[in-house]
N, C-alpha and C positions, 0 to 999 in steps of 0.2 A: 375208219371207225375203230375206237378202243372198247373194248371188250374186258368187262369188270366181272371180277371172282363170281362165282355161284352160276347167276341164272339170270336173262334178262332178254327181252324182248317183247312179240304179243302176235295175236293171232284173228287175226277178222272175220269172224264166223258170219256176219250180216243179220239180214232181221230174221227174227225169230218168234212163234207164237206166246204169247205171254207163259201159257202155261207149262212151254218148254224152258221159256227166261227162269222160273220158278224154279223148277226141278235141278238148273245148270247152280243159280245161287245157293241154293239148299246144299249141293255135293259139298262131304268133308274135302279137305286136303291142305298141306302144308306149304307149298309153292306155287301152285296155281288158282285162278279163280276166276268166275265170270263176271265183267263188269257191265251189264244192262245199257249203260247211256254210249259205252260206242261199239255195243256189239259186241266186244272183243273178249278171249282169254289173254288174259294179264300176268303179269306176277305179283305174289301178295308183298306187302311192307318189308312183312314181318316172316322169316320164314325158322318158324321155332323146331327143329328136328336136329337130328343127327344121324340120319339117314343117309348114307350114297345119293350126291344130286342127280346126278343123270339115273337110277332106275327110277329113284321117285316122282319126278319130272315128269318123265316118259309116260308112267303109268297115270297120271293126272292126268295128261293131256290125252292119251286114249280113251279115258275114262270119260270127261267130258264130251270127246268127240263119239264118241259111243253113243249118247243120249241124244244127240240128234236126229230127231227122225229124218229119214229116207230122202220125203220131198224137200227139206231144209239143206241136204248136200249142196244143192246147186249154187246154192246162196253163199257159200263159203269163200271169203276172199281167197285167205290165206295170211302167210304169215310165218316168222321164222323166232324159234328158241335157241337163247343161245348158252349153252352151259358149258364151266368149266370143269372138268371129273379132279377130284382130292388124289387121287391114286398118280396117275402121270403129269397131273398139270396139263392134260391134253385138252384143246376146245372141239367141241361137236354141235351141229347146227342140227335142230330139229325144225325140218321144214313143211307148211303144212300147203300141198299145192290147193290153186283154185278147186272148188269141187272135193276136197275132203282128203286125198293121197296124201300121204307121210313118207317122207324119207330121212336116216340120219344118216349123215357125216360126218366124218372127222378128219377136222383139219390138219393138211399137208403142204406146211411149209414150202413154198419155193419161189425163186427169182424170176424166172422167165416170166418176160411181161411185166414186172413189176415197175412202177412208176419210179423215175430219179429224181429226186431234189437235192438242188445245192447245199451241199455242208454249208453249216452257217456258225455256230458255236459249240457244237454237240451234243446240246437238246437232246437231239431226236433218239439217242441213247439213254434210256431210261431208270435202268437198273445198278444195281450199286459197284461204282470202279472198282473195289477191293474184290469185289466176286468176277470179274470181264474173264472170259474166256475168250481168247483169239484165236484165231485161224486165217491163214494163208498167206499169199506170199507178195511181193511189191518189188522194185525196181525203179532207180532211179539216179541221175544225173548231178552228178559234183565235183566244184575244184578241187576237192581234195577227199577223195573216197574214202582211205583209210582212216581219216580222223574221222568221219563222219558214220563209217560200218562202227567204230570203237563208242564213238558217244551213244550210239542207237544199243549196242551192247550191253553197255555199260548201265541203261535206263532199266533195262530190263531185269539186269542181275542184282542192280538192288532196290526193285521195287518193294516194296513191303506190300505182298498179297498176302491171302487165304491159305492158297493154295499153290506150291512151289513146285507142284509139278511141271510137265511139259518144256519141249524145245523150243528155244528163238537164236537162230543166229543169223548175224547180221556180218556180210563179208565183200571186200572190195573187187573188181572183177573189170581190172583197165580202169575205164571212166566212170566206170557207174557201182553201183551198191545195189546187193539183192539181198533182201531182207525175208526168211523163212519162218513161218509161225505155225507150229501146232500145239494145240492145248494150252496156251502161253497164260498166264494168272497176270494179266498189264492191263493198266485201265487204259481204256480203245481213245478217250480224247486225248490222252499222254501223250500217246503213239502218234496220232494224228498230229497234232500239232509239232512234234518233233521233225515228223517226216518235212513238212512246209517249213519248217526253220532251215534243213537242211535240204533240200532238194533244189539243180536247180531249175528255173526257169522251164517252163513245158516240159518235165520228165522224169515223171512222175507216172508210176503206171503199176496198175496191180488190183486186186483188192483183200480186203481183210472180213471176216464176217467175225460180228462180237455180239457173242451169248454171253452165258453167266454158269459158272459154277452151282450155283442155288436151282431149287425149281423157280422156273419163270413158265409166261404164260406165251404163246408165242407168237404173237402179235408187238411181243419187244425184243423180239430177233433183228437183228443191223446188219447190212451191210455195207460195208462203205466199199466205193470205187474210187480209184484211178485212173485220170485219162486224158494222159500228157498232160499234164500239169493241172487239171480240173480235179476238184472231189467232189464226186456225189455221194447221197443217202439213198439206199433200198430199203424198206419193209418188207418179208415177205408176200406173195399170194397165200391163199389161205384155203382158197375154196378151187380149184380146179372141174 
């Protein structure tokens, strides 16, 4: 699932006595709202504020959940909000269990567990190559190491980024080539495909995680693998 700026999801409150349906649609607010034909708190169209999303949010959703009377708890499906905060770019899942419980989260990025799919064109890298921040390191197998540590070098030193900071060196080591990346400003399909130009046959191994320079949302966090000569895509986990 891709997860878009602001606020999005919904919340299945179930049935409800008319005169509470009333009371839910009447509530002011800017983000949220109650929708009658499926039960449910929604998000509105139009969300005209300039408010902090996540206090505003929060408080709507309390606020409507607040009006529900007592015996009406049970009836709660539940349901999850998803907002992104302007401040860090950070996502946080407002959850509303069966039965009326709230909990928030904030999402924490990580691999373990995360699904692999085949690299296939570099799609699944979303954000813009001038901005790719890389990280880590790789290994691999060639007839000829040093010309191929100097062309991977060589990609890197005159990329035209953003941002010129950060290390990559790429150096021959017997038969094989190990390739070091922190903070590197390289667009991560470059990289990639340079590696499969040069690498040979099964030996290929390592992986590279490519953020971005910019705020991003982090759900276009990448990780690519190496493994002997495969490359996969990761996304992170989000929700732990």
């Amino acid at each position: 699932m891709t997860y878009q700026p602001g606020c999005q999801g919904r919340v299945v409150v179930g049935a409800l006595p008319e005169s509470v349906q009333r009371t839910l649609v009447s509530l002011p607010g800017d983000w949220l709202e109650y929708d009658p034909p499926s039960g449910s708190i929604v998000v509105r169209h139009i969300q005209p504020t300039d408010d902090p999303v996540l206090p505003a949010v929060t408080v709507e959703l309390v606020r409507i959940l607040s009006v529900l009377p007592f015996e009406s708890l049970a009836e709660i499906e539940g349901g999850d909000l998803f907002v992104h905060t302007e401040e860090t770019g950070r996502l946080v899942r407002l959850r509303v269990e069966p039965g009326g419980a709230l909990h928030i989260q904030w999402a924490r990025p990580g691999y373990a567990g995360a699904q692999k799919r085949a690299w296939s064109d570099g799609h699944e890298v979303r954000h813009e190559p001038w901005n790719h921040r890389l990280n880590g390191e790789v290994v691999f197998g060639t007839a000829d190491p040093a010309s191929a540590a100097a062309s991977l070098q060589e990609l890197a030193d005159t990329y035209e980024g953003l941002h010129p900071e950060g290390e990559f060196e790429a150096v021959a080591e017997g038969p094989e080539v190990r390739v070091t990346l922190r903070e590197v400003n390289l667009d991560g399909k470059l990289f990639v495909e340079a590696l499969h130009r040069l690498a040979g046959p099964r030996t290929l191994d390592g992986r590279v995680d490519v953020a971005s320079f910019r705020e991003m949302v982090p759900e276009q966090l990448v990780r690519v693998l190496f493994e002997k000569g495969k490359t996969w895509v990761q996304h992170p986990m989000l929700w732990t």
